[in-house]
C-alpha positions as CSV (number, residue, x, y, z in Angstrom):
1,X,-93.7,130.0,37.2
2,X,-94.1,128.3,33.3
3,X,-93.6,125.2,33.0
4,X,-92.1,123.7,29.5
5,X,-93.4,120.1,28.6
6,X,-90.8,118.4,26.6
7,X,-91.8,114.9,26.8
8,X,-91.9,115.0,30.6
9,X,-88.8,116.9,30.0
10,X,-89.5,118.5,33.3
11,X,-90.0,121.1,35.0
12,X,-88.3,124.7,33.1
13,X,-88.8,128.1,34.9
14,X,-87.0,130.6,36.8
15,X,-83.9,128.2,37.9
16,X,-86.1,125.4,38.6
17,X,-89.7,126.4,39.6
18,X,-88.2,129.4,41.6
19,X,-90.7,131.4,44.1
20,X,-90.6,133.6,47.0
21,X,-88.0,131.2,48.7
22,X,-89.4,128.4,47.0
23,X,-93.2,127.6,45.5
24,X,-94.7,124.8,47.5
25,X,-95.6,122.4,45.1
26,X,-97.2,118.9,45.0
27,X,-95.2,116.9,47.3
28,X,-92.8,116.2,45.1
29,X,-91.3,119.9,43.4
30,X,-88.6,121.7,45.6
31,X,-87.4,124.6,43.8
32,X,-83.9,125.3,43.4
33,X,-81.3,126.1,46.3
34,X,-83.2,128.5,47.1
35,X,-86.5,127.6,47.5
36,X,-86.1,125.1,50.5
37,X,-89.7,125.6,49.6
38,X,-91.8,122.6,48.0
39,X,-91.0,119.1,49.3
40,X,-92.1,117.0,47.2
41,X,-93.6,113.8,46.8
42,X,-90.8,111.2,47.3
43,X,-89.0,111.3,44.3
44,X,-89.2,115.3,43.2
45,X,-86.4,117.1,44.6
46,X,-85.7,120.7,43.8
47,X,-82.3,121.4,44.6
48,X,-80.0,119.7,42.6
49,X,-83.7,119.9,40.2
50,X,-86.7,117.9,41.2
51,X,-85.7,114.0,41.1
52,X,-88.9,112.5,40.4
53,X,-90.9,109.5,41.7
54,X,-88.6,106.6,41.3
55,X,-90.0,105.9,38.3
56,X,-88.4,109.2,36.9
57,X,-85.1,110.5,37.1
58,X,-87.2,113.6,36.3
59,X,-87.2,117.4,36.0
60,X,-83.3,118.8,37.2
61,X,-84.0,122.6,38.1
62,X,-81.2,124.0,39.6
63,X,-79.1,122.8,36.7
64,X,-80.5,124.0,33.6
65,X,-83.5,122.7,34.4
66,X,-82.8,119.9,32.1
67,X,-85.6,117.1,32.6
68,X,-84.6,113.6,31.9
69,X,-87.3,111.3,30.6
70,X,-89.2,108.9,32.5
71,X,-87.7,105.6,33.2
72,X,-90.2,103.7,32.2
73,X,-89.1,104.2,28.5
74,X,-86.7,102.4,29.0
75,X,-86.6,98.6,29.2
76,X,-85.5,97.4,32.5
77,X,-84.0,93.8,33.6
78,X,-86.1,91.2,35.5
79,X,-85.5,91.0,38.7
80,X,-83.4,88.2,40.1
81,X,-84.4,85.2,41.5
82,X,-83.1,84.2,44.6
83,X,-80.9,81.5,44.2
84,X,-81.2,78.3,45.9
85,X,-77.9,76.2,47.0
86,X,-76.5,75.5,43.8
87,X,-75.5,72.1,42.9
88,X,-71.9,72.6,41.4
89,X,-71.2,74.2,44.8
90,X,-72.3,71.6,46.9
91,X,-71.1,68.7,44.6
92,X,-67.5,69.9,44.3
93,X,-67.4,70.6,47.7
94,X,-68.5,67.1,48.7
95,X,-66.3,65.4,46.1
96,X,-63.2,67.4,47.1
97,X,-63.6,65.6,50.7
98,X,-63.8,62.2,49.4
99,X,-60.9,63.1,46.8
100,X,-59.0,63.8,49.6
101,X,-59.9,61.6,52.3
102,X,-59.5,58.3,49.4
103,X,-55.5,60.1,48.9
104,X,-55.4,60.4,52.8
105,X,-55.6,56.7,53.7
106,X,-54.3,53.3,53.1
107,X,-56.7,51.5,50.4
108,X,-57.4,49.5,53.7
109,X,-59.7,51.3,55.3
110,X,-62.1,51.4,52.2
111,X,-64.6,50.9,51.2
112,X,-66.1,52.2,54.4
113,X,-68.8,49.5,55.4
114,X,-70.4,51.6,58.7
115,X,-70.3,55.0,59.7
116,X,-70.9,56.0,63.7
117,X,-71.4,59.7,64.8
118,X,-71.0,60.3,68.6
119,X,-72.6,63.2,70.1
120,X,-72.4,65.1,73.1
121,X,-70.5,63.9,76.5
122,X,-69.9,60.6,74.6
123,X,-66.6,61.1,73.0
124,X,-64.6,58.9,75.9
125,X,-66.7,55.6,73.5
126,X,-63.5,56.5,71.2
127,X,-61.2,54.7,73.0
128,X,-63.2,51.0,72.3
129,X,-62.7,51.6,68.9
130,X,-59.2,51.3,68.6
131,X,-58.5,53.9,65.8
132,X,-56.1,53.4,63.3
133,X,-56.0,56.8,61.8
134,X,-57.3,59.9,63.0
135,X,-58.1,63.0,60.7
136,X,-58.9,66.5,62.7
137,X,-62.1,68.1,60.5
138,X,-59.8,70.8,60.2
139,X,-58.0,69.3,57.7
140,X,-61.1,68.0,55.5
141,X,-61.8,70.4,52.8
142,X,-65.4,71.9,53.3
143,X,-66.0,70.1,56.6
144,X,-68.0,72.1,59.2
145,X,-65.9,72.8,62.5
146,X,-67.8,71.4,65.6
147,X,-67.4,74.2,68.2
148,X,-70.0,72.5,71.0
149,X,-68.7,71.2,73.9
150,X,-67.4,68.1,74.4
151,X,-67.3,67.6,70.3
152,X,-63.3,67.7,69.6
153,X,-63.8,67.2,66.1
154,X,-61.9,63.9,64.6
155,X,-62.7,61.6,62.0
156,X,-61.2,58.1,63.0
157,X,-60.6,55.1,61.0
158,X,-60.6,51.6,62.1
159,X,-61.7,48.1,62.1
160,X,-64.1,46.2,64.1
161,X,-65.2,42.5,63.7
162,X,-63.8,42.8,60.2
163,X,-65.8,45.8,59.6
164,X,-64.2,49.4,58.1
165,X,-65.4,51.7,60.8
166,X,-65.2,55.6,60.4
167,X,-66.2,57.5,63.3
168,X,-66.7,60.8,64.1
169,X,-65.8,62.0,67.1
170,X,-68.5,65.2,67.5
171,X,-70.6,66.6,64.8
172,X,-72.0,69.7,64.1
173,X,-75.2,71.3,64.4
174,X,-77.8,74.1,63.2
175,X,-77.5,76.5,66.0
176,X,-73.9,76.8,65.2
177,X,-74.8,78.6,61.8
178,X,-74.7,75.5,59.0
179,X,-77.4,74.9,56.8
180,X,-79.1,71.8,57.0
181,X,-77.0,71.0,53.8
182,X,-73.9,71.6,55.4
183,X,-74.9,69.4,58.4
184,X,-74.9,66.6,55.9
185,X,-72.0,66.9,54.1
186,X,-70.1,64.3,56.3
187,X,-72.7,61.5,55.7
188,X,-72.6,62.4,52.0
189,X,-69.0,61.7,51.9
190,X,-69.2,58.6,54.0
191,X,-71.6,57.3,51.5
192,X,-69.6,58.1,48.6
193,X,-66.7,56.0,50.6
194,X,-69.1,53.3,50.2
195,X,-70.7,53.2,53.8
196,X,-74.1,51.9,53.7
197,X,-75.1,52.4,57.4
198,X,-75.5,55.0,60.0
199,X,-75.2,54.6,63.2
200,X,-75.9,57.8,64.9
201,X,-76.3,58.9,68.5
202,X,-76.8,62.0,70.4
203,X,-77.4,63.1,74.4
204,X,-81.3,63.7,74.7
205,X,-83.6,65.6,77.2
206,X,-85.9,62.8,78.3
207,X,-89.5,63.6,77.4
208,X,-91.3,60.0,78.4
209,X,-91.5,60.0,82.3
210,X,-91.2,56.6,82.5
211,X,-87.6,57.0,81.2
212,X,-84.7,57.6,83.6
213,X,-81.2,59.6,83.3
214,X,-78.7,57.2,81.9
215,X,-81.3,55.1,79.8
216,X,-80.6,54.6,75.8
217,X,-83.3,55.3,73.4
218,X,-83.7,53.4,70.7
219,X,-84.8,55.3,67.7
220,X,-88.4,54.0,65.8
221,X,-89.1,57.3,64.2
222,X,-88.6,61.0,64.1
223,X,-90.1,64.3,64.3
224,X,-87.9,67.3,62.4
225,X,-88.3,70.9,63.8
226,X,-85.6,72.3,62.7
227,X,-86.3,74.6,59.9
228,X,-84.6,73.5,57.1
229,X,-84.0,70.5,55.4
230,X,-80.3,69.1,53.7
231,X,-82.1,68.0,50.9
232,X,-83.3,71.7,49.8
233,X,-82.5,72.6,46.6
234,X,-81.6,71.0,43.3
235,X,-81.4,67.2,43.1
236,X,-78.5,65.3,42.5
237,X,-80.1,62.5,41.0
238,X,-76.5,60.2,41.3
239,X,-76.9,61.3,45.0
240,X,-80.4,59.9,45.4
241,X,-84.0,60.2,44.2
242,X,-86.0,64.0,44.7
243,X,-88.3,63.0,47.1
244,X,-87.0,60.1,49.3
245,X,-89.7,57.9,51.2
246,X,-89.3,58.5,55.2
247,X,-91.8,55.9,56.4
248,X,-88.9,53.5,57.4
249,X,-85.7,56.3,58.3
250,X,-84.6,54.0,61.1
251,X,-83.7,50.5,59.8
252,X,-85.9,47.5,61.0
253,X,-82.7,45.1,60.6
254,X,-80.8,47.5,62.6
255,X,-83.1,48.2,65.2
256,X,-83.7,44.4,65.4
257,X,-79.9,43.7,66.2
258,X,-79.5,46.5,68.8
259,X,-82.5,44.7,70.5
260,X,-80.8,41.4,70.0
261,X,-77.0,42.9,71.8
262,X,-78.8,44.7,74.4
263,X,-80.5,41.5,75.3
264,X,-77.3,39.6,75.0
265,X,-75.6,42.5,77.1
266,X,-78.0,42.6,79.7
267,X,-78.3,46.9,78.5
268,X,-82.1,47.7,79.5
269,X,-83.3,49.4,76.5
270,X,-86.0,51.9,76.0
271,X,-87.5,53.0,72.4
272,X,-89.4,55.9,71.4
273,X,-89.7,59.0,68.9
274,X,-87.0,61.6,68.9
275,X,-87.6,65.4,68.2
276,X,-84.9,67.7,66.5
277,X,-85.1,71.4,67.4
278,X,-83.1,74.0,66.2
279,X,-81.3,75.4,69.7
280,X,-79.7,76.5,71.2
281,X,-82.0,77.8,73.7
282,X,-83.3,74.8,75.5
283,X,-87.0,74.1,76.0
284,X,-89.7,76.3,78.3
285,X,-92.1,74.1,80.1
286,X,-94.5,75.0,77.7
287,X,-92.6,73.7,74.9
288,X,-92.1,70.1,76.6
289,X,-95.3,70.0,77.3
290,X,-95.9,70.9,73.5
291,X,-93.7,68.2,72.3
292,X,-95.0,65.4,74.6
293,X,-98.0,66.2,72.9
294,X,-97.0,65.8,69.5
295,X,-96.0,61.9,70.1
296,X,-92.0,62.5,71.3
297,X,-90.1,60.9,73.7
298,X,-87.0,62.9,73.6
299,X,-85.7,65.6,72.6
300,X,-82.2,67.4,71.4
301,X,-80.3,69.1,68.5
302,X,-79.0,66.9,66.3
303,X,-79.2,63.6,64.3
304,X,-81.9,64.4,62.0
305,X,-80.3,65.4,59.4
306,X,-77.2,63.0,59.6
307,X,-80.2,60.7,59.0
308,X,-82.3,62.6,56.0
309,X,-78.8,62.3,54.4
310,X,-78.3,58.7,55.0
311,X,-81.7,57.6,53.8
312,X,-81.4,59.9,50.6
313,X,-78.1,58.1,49.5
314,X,-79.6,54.4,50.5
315,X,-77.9,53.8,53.7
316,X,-79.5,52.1,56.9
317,X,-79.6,53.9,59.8
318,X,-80.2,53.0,63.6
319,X,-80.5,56.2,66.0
320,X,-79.7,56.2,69.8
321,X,-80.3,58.7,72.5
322,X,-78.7,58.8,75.8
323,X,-81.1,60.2,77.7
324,X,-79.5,62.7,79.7
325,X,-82.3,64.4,82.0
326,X,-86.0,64.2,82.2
327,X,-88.3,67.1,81.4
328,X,-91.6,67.0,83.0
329,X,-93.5,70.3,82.3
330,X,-95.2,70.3,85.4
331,X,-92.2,69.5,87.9
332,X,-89.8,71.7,85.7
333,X,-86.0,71.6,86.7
334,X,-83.4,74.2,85.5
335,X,-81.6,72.2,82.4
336,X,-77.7,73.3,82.8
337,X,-75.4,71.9,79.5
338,X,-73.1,70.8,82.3
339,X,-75.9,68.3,83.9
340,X,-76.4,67.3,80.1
341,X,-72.9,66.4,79.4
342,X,-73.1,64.3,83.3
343,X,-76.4,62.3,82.4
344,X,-74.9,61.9,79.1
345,X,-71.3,59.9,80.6
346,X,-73.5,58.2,82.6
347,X,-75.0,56.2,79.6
348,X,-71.5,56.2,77.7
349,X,-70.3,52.9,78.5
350,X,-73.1,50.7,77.7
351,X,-74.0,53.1,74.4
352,X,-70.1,51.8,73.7
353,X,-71.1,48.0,74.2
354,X,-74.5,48.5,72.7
355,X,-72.8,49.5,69.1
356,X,-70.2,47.3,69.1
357,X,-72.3,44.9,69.5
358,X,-74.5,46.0,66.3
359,X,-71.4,46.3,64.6
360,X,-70.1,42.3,65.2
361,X,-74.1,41.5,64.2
362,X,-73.6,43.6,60.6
């Protein structure tokens, strides 16, 4: 075997470093065809010519042994960054709801002064709210489709004690595949419509045992585990500031006034700290225990970042959880979705009084 050096030209013998059926070389030549001999470092390949290291696209036997130079004299692009949501996507997408929902419906239903989000087994509160216009989330461009249970999916307009309600009938959530920023999008539009408070509620595992099925939660503060965040990515400065403060998420004036109409009501009202998790799966005993320990009272899917939204664009917002069972880690209960959606009607009714009477104190 001779080997020609051309520049790193390659390898130039007898058809391509040719030996009795192939000379082993260093990991990296196989002859030609024929050789099935040297295996070669990753990269050299004999039989269509060694291919070198990837570096190289190196010394071609078989072929002419015609070696092609080393890649690395020749200038190569920087990598890519990975991009992060990008903020022409997320703005269009956002505006194109609120272009549509403002040609959508009579200039009487806006500005939108309060936005309520029902969550799971508490769609049956729609019926108080004597709707006016009803909009399937189908028919929203960009707007996540709820697939959970008992979410159907509608957007209804109305008013209440002289207030321009929207409602949503069922949200959305990250176990279903959405981005935190997706989960959002709703609230962002709302706000945009002019709304400039959030009343959001959700079906809860009960993690205080002094708490019964059927009680309401009032919100005073959360704790985020799901992994993401809707405000990821670039600002949109006329959307709200980079870094919004979170050390008062849940209105005082709001949670003041649902004290005030439970009272009135004669609704016993609990308050605590809800947890968000991801989902679906629902929690081990280890993992109540876990976030009993971290300062929560209850626990469930949903609501956080309805609310991260909400205090990003300026809006109040008051959170309630119906609690729908109690975990206790050390008396552990299989937690069935149907139970969920049971403990959850139990609570619907006075949930319904309980925010319309917020709503008549706005």
């Amino acid at each position: 075997m001779r080997i020609i050096n051309r520049g790193c030209r390659g390898c130039r013998g007898d058809r391509g470093c040719r030996g009795d059926r192939g000379s082993i070389g260093y990991r990296g030549f196989r002859g030609d065809r024929g050789d099935r001999g040297g295996i070669g470092y990753r990269g050299f390949r004999g039989d269509r010519g060694g291919i070198g290291y990837r570096s190289f696209k190196s010394c071609i036997g078989d072929r002419g042994d015609a070696g092609i130079p080393w890649r690395s004299f020749t200038k190569t692009s920087t990598p890519s960054i990975p991009s992060t949501p990008s903020t022409p996507s997320i703005k269009f997408k956002v505006e194109e709801a609120v272009d549509f929902l403002r040609g959508k419906l009579p200039q009487s239903y806006l500005p939108v002064d309060a936005v309520v989000m029902l969550g799971t087994g508490l769609g049956g509160a729609v019926e108080a709210f004597n709707s006016k216009a009803s909009i399937p989330y189908s028919q929203i461009p960009h707007f996540p489709i709820s697939t959970s249970p008992e979410h159907s999916g509608t957007l209804h307009f109305g008013a209440i004690y002289g207030k321009k309600v929207a409602l949503f009938e069922g949200r959305f959530h990250f176990y279903e595949g959405y981005s935190a920023m997706e989960l959002g999008i709703p609230v962002r539009v709302m706000a945009l419509l002019g709304a400039k408070v959030l009343i959001a509620s959700n079906a809860a595992g009960g993690l205080n045992l002094s708490f019964r099925r059927g009680d309401i939660m009032l919100i005073n503060d959360h704790i985020s585990l799901i992994p993401d965040n809707p405000l990821r990515g670039i600002n949109i400065d006329e959307w709200g500031e980079r870094f919004p403060d979170m050390s008062k998420a849940y209105s005082g004036r709001l949670r003041e006034l649902a004290k005030e109409a439970a009272q009135k009501l004669n609704i016993p009202l609990q308050e605590g700290v809800f947890v968000a998790v991801s989902g679906p799966s629902l929690e081990t005993p280890s993992e109540t225990r876990f976030l009993r320990m971290i300062g929560a009272d209850a626990v469930a899917m949903s609501l956080v970042p309805e609310v991260i939204v909400a205090v990003h664009a300026g809006m109040e917002a008051l959170g309630l959880s119906v609690i729908a069972n109690i975990n206790d880690p050390d008396n552990f209960q299989p937690i069935l979705i149907e139970d969920v959606i049971e403990g959850a009607r139990r609570g619907q009714e006075r949930l319904t009084r309980l925010v319309l009477g917020v709503l008549k104190g706005l």
